[in-house]
NUGU-364211 format. One record per residue (C-alpha): residue in one letter; x, y, z negated. Coordinates in steps of 0.05 Angstrom, whole numbers, plus 5000, padded with zeros to 4 digits. Layout:
N
AXYZ/...
This chain:
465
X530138011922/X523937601934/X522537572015/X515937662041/X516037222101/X508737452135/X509738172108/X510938402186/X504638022202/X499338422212/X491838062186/X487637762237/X479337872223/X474837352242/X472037852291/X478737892325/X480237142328/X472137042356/X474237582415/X480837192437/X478036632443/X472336842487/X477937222524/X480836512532/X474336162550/X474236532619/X466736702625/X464936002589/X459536132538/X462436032465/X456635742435/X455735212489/X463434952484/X465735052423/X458935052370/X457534372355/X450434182336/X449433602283/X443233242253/X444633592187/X441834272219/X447934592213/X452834832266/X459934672267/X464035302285/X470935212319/X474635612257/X473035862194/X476336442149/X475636712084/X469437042107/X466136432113/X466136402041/X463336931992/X464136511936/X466835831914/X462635351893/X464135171816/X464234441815/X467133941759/X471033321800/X474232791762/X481732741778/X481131971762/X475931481794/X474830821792/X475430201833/X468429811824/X466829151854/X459928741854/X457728131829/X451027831834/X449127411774/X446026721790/X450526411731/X452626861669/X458426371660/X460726351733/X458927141744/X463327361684/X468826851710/X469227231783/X469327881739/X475727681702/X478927511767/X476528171800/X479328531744/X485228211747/X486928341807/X485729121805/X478629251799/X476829771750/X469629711740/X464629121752/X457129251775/X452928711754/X446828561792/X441828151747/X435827851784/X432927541710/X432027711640/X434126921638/X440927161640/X444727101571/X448027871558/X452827681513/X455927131557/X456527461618/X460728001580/X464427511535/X471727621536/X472128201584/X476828751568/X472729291528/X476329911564/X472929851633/X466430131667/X460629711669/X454629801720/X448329421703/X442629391763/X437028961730/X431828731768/X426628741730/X424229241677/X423528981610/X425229431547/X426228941498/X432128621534/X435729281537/X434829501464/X437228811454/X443128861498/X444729601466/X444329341400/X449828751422/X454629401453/X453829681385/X461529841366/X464429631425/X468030031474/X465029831537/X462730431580/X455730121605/X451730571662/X444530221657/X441130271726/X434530361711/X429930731770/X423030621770/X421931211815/X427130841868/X422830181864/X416530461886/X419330811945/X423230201964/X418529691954/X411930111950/X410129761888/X412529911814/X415129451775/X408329361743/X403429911743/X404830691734/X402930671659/X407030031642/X413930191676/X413730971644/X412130671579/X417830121583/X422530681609/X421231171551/X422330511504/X429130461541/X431131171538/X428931311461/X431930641438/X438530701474/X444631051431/X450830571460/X449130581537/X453131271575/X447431291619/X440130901625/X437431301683/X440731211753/X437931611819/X438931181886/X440431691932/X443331011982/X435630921991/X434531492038/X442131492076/X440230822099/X433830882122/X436131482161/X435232142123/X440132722139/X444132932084/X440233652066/X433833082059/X438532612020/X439933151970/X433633521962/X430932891960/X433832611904/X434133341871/X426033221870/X426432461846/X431332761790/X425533281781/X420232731760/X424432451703/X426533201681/X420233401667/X417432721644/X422232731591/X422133501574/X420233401510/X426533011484/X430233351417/X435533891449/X441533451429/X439032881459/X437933291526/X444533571523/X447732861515/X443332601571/X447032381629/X443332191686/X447131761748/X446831811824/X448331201862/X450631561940/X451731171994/X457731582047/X455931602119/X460831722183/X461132542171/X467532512144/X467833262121/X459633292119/X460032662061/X467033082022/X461033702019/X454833192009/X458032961938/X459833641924/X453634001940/X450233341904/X454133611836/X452834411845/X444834231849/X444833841796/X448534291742/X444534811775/X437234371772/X439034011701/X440634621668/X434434961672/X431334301635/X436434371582/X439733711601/X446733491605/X449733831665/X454833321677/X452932651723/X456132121737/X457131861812/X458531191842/X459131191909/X459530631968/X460530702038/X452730572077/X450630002115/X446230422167/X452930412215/X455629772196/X456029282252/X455828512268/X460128522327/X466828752340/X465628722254/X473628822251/X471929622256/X467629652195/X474329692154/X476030342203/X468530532175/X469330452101/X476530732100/X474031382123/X466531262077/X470931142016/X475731742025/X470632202032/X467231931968/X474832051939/X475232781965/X469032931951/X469832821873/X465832111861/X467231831789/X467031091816/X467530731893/X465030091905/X468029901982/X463929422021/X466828872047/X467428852123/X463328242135/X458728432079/X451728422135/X453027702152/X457227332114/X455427062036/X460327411986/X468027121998/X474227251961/X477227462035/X472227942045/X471928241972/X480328201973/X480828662029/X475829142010/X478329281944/X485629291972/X483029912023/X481730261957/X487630061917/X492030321982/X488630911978/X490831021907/X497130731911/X500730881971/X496431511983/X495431791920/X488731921933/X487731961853/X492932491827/X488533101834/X481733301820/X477733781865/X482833781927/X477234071968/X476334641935/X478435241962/X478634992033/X473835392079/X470634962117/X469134522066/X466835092022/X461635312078/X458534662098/X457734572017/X454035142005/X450335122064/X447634342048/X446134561983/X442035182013/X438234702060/X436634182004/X434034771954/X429034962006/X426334282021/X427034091944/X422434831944/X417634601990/X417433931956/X415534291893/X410634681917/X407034101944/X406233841880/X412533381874/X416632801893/X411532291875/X405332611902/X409532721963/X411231971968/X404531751964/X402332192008/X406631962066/X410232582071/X417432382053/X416931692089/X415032122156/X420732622148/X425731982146/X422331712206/X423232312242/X430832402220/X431931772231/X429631712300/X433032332325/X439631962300/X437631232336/X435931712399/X443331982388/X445731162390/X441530932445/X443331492489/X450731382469/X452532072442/X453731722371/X458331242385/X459630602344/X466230272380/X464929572403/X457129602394/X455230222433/X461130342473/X467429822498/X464229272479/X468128602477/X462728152521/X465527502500/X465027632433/X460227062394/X456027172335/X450026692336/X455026082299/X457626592249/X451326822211/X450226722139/X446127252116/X440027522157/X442928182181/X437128612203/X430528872177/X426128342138/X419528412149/X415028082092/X407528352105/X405228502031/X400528911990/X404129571969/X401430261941/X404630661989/X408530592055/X415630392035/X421730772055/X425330202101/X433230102103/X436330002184/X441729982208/X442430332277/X445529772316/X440129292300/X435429252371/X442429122409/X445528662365/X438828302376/X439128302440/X446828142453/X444427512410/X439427302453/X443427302513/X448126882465/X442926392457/X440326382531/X447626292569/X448925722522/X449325032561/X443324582556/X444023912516/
């Protein structure tokens, strides 16, 4: 006879749990000790039940996902020899940055396995290169995601590539001419994480950047829409459980968004842990920071993770550097077994609620984003570049005042540690004054004013010559 082990159990409501532990609390108000308020405008409750969640959230999660590393191409030669290597030694997928249309296609992927995931950021925008390089994938098995986001250029630069006219027309060259690419459209959600948006901004905005190529491209044959798989590029923040939901709520919109367009309602995610809390002293921790950043982009059902090497701010790119970041992810596979099941959150309640309630958030300000006549209008307008600001500073305030802590920047610092001797790489805000169209949306990193000043002091207790 089967036993029913909590059949003398009698079951506990919410209600009932809430009372004992004000009963325990002694007079202390509950809200005040045990509610915790975040940036995200939601509140953290100290339990949550099934009645916390009226319905589960349907989302698709890949069981599998892949390891991805970078590499910059100055050198198609050199660039596909570092891939090789990287693949070698238990990278998955490569993402190419190209800064040139100088760079021969069909070098850099000579001889590379054709079974793997390839990520291709050009920077430039020129359509004849890409029906070029889809006509050279023609028959092979490569799985190419094409980054193409003309949208994300203007509001990270201010400027299009060219003009309005000339990027939409190269873009609709690139999208009606490309049949061996999985994807030729990719939204950079990492944009507004790193300058400081919270995540119910991060999703609705991108919702509304998704928007503008929905509706610009409305008039595609159904089968093409239903094949058309758009990309979000997410970069994972400290919220460990907020970033699991963020990816999560980031699908549920978008099946729920695309679907009305009669597009594709499967996307494809790559995910990589942000700079905005990576540090350049005590730099040791940022492997503590991208641990937690990468597992949450794991949990929370991303299709690829490209880790960030802990001395990625200030140091050029070095085999140390890229060798321990990609071995974070492969012990996370390996000896964690992070990659055996799809959709582990599901199910879990406090997950669940935080999901649904970022995705609630997000729909109203994607609403109101709507209403006010879009994303782009919006953008040149000034209005999403002063909602950042204001997240953004509300978060700094939290750093400066030492209620978000950042160990060994913002709290137990080491005071004889030295930087100044160990910079490669500028590692805060460049300012270049230039002629935009609209106000950029700027990338910083919240430690930035004290690193600057810790390095000053470097510079002025050094002994005179």
């Amino acid at each position: 006879m089967k036993q029913l082990l909590f059949q003398e159990f009698e079951e506990v409501s919410a209600k009932q749990w809430k009372q004992k532990i004000q009963a325990d609390l002694k007079g202390a108000d509950y809200n005040e000790k045990l509610v915790t308020k975040t940036l995200h405008g939601i509140d953290i409750k100290p339990f949550y039940s099934t009645e916390d969640v009226e319905e589960t959230l349907k989302v698709s999660n890949p069981a599998h996902w892949h390891i991805c590393e970078k590499v910059y191409v100055t050198s198609a030669g050199d660039a596909n020899r570092k891939a090789r290597e990287k693949l070698q030694r238990g990278t998955e997928a490569i993402w190419f940055i190209l800064p040139s249309k100088e760079i021969v296609f069909e070098e850099l992927l000579n001889n590379l396995q054709e079974d793997i995931e390839i990520y291709l950021e050009l920077q430039f925008l020129d359509a004849d290169y890409v029906i070029k390089l889809d006509d050279f994938l023609s028959g092979k098995a490569y799985k190419v995601y094409l980054q193409t986001d003309i949208i994300g250029k203007l509001a990270r630069t201010g400027n299009w590539f060219d003009n309005l006219k000339s990027d939409h027309s190269q873009l609709e060259q690139i999208v009606q001419s490309s049949k061996n690419f999985e994807s030729v459209i990719s939204i950079n959600l990492s944009l507004y994480q790193n300058a400081g948006a919270n995540i119910p901004q991060q999703l609705a905005y991108s919702m509304a950047h998704l928007t503008e190529y929905l509706n610009h491209f409305s008039d595609l044959p159904e089968k093409r829409r239903k094949d058309f798989k758009f990309q979000f590029q997410v970069s994972v923040g400290p919220d460990y459980f907020f970033e699991i939901s963020k990816i999560r709520a980031l699908r549920w919109l978008y099946t729920t968004i695309s679907k009305e367009f009669g597009f594709s309602i499967n996307c494809h995610v790559l995910a990589l842990p942000t700079r905005r809390t990576k540090t350049l002293y005590d730099f040791n921790v940022n492997m503590l920071r991208t641990t937690t950043e990468s597992m949450s982009a794991i949990l929370g059902g991303a299709d690829a993770i490209c880790n960030m090497p802990y001395d990625a701010i200030y140091h050029k790119d070095n085999e140390f550097g890229d060798r321990i970041a990609r071995n974070q992810l492969l012990i996370m596979r390996n000896e964690s077994y992070l990659d055996k099941v799809g959709n582990v959150a599901e199910g879990t309640y406090y997950i669940e609620s935080i999901t649904r309630q970022l995705a609630e958030q997000a729909l109203e300000i994607f609403k109101e984003i709507e209403k006010g006549g879009g994303f782009l209008k919006e953008l040149k307008a000034g209005v999403i570049q002063r909602k950042i600001k204001e997240s953004a500073s509300a978060e700094q305030e939290k750093f400066d005042n030492g209620e978000l802590v950042l160990i060994g920047t913002n709290k137990f610092e080491n005071p004889q540690d030295r930087m100044q001797d160990d910079i490669e790489l500028y590692p805060f805000l460049k300012k270049n004054p230039r002629k935009t169209l609209i106000e950029p949306i700027l990338e910083r990193r919240l430690s930035e004013e004290t690193e600057k000043e810790r390095l000053e002091e470097e510079k002025q207790s050094q002994p005179t010559q």
